[in-house]
Backbone as CSV, one residue per row, in Angstrom:
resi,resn,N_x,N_y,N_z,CA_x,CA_y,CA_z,C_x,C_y,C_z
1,UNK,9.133,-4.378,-31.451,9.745,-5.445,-30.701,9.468,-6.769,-31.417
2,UNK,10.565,-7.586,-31.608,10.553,-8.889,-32.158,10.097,-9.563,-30.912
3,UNK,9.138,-10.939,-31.848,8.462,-11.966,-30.892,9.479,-12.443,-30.067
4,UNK,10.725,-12.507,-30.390,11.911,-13.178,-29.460,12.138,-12.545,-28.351
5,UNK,12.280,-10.884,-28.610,12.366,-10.127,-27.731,11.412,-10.183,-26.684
6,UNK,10.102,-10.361,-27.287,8.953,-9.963,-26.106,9.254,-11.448,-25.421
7,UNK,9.636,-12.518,-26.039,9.460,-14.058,-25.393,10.617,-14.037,-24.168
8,UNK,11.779,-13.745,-24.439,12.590,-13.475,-23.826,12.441,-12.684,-22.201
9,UNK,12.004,-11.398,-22.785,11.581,-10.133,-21.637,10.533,-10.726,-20.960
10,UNK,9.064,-11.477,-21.375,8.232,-11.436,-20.702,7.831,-12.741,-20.155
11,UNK,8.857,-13.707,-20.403,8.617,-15.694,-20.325,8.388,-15.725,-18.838
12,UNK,9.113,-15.219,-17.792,9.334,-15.483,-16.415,8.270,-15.008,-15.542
13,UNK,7.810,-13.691,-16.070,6.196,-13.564,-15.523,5.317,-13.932,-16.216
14,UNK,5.266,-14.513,-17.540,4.288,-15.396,-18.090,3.901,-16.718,-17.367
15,UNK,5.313,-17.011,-16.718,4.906,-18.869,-16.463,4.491,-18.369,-15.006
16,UNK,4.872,-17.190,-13.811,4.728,-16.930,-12.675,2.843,-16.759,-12.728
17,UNK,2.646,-15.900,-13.539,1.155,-16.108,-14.121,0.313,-17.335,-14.295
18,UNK,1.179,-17.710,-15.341,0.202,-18.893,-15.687,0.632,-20.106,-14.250
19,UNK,1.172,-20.571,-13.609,1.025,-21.018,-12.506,0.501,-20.993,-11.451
20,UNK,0.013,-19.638,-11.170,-1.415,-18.555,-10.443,-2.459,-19.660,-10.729
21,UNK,-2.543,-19.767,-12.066,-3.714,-19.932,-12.534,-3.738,-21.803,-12.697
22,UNK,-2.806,-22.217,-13.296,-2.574,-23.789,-13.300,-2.468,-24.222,-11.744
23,UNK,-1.809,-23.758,-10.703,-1.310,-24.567,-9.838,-0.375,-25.190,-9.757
24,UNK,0.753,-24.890,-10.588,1.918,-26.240,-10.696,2.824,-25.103,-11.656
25,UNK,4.039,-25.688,-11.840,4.668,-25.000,-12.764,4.533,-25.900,-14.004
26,UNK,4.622,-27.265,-14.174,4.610,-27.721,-15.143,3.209,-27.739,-15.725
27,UNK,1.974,-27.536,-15.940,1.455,-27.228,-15.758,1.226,-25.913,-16.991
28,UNK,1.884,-25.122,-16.078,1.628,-23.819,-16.257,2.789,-23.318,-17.908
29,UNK,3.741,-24.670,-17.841,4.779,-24.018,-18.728,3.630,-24.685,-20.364
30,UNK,3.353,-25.492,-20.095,2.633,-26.283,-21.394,1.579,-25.712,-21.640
31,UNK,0.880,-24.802,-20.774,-0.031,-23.627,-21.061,0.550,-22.079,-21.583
32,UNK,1.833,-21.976,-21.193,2.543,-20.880,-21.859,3.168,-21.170,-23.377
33,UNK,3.752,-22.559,-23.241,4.082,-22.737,-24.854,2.888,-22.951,-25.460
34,UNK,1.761,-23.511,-25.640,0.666,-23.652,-26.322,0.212,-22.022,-26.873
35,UNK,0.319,-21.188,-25.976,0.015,-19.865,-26.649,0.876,-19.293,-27.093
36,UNK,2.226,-19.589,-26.966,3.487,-18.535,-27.025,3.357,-19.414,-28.707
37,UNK,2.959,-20.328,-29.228,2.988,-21.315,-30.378,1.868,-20.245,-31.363
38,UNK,0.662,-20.004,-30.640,-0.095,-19.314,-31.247,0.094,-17.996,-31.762
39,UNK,0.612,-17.306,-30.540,1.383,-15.773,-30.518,2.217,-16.051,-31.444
40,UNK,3.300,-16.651,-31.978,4.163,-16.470,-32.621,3.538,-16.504,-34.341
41,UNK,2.751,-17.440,-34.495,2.079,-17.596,-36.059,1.075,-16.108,-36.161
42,UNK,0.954,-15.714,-35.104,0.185,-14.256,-35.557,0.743,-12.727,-35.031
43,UNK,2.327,-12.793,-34.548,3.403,-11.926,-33.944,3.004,-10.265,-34.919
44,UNK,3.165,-10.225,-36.277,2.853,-8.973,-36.775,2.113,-8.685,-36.265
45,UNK,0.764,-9.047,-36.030,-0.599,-7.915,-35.486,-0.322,-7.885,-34.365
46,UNK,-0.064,-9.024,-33.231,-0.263,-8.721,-31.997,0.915,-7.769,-31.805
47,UNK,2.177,-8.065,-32.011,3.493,-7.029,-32.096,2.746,-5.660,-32.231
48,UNK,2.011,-5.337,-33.167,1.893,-3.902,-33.806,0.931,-2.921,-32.242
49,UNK,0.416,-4.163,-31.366,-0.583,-3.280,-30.502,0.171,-2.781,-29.279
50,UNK,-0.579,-1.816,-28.682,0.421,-0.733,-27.977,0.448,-1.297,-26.274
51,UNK,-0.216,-2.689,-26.205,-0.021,-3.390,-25.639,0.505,-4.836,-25.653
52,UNK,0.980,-5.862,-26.255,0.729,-7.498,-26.268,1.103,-7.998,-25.443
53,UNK,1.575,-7.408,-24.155,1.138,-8.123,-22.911,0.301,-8.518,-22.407
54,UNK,-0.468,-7.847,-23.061,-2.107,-7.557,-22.330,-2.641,-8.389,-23.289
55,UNK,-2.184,-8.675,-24.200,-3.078,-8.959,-25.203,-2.817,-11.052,-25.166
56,UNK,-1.501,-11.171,-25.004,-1.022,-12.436,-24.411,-1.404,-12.857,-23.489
57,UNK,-1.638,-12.238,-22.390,-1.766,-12.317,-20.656,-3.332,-13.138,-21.087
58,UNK,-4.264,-12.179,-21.912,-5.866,-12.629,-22.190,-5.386,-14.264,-23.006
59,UNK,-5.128,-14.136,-24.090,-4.455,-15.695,-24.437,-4.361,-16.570,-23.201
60,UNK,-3.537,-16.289,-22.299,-3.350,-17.100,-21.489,-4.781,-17.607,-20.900
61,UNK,-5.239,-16.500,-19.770,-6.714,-16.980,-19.446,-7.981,-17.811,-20.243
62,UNK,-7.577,-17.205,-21.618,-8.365,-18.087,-22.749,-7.960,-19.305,-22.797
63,UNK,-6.745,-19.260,-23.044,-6.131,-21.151,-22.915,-6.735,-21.968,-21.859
64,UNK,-6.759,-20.906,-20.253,-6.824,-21.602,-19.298,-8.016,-22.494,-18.991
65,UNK,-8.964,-21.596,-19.469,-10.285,-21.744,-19.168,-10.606,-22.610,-20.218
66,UNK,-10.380,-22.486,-21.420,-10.924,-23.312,-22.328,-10.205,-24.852,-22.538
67,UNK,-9.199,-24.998,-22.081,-8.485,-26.499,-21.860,-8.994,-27.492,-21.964
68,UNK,-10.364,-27.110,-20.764,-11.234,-28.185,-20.606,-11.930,-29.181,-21.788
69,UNK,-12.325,-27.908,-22.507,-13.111,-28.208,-23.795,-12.299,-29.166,-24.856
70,UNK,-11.169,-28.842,-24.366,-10.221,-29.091,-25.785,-9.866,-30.818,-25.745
71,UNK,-10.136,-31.521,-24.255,-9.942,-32.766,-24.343,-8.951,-32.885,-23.068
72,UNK,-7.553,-32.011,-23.103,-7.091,-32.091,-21.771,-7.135,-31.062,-20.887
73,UNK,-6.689,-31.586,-19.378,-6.698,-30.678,-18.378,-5.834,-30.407,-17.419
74,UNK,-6.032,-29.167,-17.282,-4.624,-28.838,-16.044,-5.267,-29.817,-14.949
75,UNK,-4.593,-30.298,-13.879,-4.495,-30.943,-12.871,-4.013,-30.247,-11.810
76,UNK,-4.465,-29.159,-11.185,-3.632,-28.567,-10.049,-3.356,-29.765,-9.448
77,UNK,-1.521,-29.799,-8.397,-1.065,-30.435,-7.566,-1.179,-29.929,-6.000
78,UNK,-1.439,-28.355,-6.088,-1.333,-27.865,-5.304,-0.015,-28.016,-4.136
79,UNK,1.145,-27.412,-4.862,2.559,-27.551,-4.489,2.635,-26.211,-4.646
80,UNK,2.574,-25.296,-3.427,3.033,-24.056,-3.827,4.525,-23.605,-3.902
81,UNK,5.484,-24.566,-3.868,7.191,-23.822,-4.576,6.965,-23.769,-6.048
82,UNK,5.709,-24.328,-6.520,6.040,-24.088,-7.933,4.520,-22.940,-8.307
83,UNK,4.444,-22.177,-7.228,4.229,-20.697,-7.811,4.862,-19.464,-7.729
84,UNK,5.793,-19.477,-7.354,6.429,-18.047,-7.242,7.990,-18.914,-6.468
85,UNK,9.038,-18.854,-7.355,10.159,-19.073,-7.340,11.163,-18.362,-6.284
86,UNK,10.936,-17.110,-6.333,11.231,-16.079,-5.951,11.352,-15.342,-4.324
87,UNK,10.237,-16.554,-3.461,10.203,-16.198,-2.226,10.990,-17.053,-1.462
88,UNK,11.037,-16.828,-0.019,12.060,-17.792,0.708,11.266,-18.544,1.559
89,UNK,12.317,-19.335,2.086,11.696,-20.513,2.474,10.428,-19.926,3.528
90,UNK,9.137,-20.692,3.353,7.924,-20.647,4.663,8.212,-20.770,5.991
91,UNK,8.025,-20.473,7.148,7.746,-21.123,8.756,6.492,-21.915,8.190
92,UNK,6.701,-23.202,9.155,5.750,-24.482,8.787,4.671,-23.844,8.631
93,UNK,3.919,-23.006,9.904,2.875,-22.738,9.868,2.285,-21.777,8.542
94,UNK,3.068,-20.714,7.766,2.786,-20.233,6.943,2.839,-21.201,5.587
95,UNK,3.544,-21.964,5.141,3.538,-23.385,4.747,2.039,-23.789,4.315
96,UNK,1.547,-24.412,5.255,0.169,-25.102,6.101,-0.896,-24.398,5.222
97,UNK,-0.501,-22.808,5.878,-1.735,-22.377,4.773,-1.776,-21.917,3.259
98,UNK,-0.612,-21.916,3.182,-0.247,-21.380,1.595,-0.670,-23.044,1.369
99,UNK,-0.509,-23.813,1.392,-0.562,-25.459,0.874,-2.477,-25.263,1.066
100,UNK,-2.567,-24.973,2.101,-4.419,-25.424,2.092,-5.213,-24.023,0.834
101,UNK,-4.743,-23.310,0.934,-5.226,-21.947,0.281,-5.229,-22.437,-1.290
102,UNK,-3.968,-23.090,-1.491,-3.512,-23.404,-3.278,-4.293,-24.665,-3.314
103,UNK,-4.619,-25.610,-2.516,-5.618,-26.510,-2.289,-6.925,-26.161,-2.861
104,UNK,-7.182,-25.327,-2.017,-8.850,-24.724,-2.427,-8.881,-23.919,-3.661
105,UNK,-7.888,-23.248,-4.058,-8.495,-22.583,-5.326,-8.271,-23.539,-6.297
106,UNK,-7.559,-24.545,-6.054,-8.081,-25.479,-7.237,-9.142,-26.179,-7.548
107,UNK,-9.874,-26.299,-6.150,-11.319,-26.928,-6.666,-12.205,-25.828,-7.334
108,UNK,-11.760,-24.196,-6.946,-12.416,-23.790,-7.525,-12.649,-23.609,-9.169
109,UNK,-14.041,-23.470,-9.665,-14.303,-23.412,-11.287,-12.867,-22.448,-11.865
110,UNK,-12.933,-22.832,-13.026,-11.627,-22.057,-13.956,-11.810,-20.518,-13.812
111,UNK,-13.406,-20.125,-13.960,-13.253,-18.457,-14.379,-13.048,-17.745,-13.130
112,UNK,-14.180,-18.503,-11.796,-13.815,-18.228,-10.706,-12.320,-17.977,-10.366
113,UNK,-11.358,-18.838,-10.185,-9.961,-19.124,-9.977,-9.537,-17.724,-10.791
114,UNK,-9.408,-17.674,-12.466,-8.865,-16.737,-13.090,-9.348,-15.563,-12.730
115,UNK,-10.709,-15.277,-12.014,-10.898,-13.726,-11.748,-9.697,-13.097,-10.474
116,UNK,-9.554,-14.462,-9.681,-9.121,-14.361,-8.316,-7.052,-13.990,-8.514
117,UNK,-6.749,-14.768,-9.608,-5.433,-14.790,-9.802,-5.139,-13.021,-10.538
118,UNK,-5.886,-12.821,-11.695,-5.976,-11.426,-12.068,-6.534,-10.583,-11.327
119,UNK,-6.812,-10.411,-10.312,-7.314,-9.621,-8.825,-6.359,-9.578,-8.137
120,UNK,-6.175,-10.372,-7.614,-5.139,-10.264,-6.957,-3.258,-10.272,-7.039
121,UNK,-3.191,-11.560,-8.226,-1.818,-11.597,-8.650,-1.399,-10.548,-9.150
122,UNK,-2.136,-10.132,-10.412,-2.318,-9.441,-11.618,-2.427,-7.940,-11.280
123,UNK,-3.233,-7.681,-10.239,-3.646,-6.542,-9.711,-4.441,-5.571,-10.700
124,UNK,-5.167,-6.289,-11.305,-6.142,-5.827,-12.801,-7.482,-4.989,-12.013
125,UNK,-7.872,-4.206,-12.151,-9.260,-3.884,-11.662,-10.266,-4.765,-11.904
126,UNK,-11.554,-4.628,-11.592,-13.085,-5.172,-12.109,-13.321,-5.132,-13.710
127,UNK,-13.281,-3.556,-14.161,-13.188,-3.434,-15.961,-11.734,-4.313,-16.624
128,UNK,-11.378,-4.442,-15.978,-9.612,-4.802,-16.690,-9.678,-6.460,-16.764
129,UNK,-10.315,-7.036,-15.915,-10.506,-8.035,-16.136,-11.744,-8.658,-16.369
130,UNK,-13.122,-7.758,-17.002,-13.983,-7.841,-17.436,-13.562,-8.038,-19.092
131,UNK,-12.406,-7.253,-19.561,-11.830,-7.132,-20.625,-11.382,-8.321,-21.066
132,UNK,-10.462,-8.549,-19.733,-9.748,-9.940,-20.402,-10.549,-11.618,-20.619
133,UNK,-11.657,-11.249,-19.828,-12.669,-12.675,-19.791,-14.165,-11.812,-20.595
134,UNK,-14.019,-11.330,-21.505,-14.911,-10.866,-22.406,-16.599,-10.900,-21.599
135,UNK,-16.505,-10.160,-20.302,-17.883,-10.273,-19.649,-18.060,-8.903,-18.553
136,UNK,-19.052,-8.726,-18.423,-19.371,-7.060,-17.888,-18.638,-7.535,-16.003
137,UNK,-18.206,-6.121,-15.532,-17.668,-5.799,-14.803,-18.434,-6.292,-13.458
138,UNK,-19.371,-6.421,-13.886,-20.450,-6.630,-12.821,-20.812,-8.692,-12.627
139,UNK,-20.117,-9.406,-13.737,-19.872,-10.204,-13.491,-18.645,-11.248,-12.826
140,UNK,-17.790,-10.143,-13.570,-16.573,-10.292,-12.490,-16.928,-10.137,-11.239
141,UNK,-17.305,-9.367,-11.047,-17.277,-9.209,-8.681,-18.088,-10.187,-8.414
142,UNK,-19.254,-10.788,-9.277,-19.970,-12.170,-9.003,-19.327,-13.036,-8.689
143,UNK,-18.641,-13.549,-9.452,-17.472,-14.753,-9.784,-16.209,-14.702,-8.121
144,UNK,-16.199,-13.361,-8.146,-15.001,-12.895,-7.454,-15.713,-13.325,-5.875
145,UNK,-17.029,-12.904,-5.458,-17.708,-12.497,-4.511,-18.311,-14.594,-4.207
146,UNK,-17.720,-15.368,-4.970,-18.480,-16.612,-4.973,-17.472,-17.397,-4.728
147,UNK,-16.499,-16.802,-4.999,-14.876,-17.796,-5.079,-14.498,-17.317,-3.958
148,UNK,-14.603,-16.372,-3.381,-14.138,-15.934,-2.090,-15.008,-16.549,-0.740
149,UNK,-16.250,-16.787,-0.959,-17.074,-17.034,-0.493,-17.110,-18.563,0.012
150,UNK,-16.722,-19.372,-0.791,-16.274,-20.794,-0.855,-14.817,-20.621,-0.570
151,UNK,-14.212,-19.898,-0.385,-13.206,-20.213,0.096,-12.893,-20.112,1.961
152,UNK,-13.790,-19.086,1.569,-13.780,-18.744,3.456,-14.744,-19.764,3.708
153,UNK,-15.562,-20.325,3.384,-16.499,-22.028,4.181,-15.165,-22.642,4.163
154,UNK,-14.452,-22.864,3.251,-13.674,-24.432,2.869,-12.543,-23.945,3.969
155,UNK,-11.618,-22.797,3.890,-10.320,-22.758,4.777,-11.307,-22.636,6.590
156,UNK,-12.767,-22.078,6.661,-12.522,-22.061,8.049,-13.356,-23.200,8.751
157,UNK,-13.360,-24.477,7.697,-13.525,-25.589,8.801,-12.201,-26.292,9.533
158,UNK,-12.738,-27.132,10.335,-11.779,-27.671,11.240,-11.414,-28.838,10.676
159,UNK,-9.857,-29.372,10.834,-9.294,-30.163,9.904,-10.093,-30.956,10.797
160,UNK,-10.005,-32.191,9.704,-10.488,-33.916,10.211,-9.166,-34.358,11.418
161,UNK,-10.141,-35.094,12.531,-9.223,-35.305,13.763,-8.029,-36.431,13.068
162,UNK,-7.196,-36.626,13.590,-6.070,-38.085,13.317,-7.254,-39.214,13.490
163,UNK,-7.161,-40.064,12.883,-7.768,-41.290,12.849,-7.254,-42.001,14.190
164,UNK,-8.171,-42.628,15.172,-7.779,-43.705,16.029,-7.334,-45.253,15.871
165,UNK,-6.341,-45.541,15.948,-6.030,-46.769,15.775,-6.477,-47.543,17.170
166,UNK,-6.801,-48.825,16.552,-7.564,-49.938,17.865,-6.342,-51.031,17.976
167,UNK,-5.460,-51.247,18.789,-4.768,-52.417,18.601,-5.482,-53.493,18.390
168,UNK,-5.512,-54.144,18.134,-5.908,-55.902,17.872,-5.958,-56.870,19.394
169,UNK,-6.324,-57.253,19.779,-6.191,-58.206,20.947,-5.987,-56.991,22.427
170,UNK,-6.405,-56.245,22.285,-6.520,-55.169,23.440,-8.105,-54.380,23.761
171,UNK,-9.231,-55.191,24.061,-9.875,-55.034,24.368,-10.254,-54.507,25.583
């Protein structure tokens, strides 16, 4: 398979991915060309493996996580129409929490977040994505077991009340 081919076939769940993981689509597309830039200057080897989805998909998480280092950073907006294109419109209330949920995993740390998106988005096992973040299986469910953990404190407090306004001259 030519790099065009695989770019072609696999661009639309690349950016659905990498938006998992960015929070945003734009975002997520400048994290897909940055590797799809890399992938392409080294297409023979990765082409030749009996996977480079898999082998791209890890690129990606590598990009994701390492961003930081590099000087810039994703910015989740936490706008969830720009993770998954594909679904229909929310009831407010489902809305509410998809908006507070994409909220919170953005504060969470990068590897945290990426174990949670390849868990669940990805549907990767514990080894499968021990693979792709180059760390034992047993650190994944750490990560996994800590991000989940902070997430259930953060979604099950009670929102902040409306602020009271005091009129002026109504004592």
């Amino acid at each position: 398979m030519t790099f065009e081919e695989f770019a072609a076939q696999r661009l639309p769940a690349m950016v659905r991915f990498a938006a998992a993981l960015a929070g945003n689509r734009a975002d997520a597309e400048d994290l897909i060309q940055e590797v799809l830039m890399r992938a392409h200057s080294h297409w023979p080897s990765i082409g030749a493996l009996d996977r480079p989805d898999a082998y791209v998909r890890r690129m990606i998480v590598n990009e994701f996580i390492s961003a930081r280092r590099r000087g810039w950073r994703l910015l989740p907006k936490g706008r969830p129409e720009d993770l998954d294109t594909r679904t229909a419109a929310d009831h407010a209330g489902q809305y509410a929490e998809r908006a507070a949920l994409i909220g919170e995993l953005a504060k969470l740390p990068r590897r945290q977040r990426a174990v949670l998106v390849l868990r669940y988005y990805e549907g990767l096992s514990d080894a499968e994505i021990a693979g792709v973040l180059s760390c034992r299986p047993s650190t994944v469910r750490a990560y996994a077991a800590r991000a989940l953990a902070a997430l259930r404190v953060e979604l099950s407090r009670p929102a902040d009340p409306a602020p009271v306004l005091i009129e002026k001259g109504n004592r």
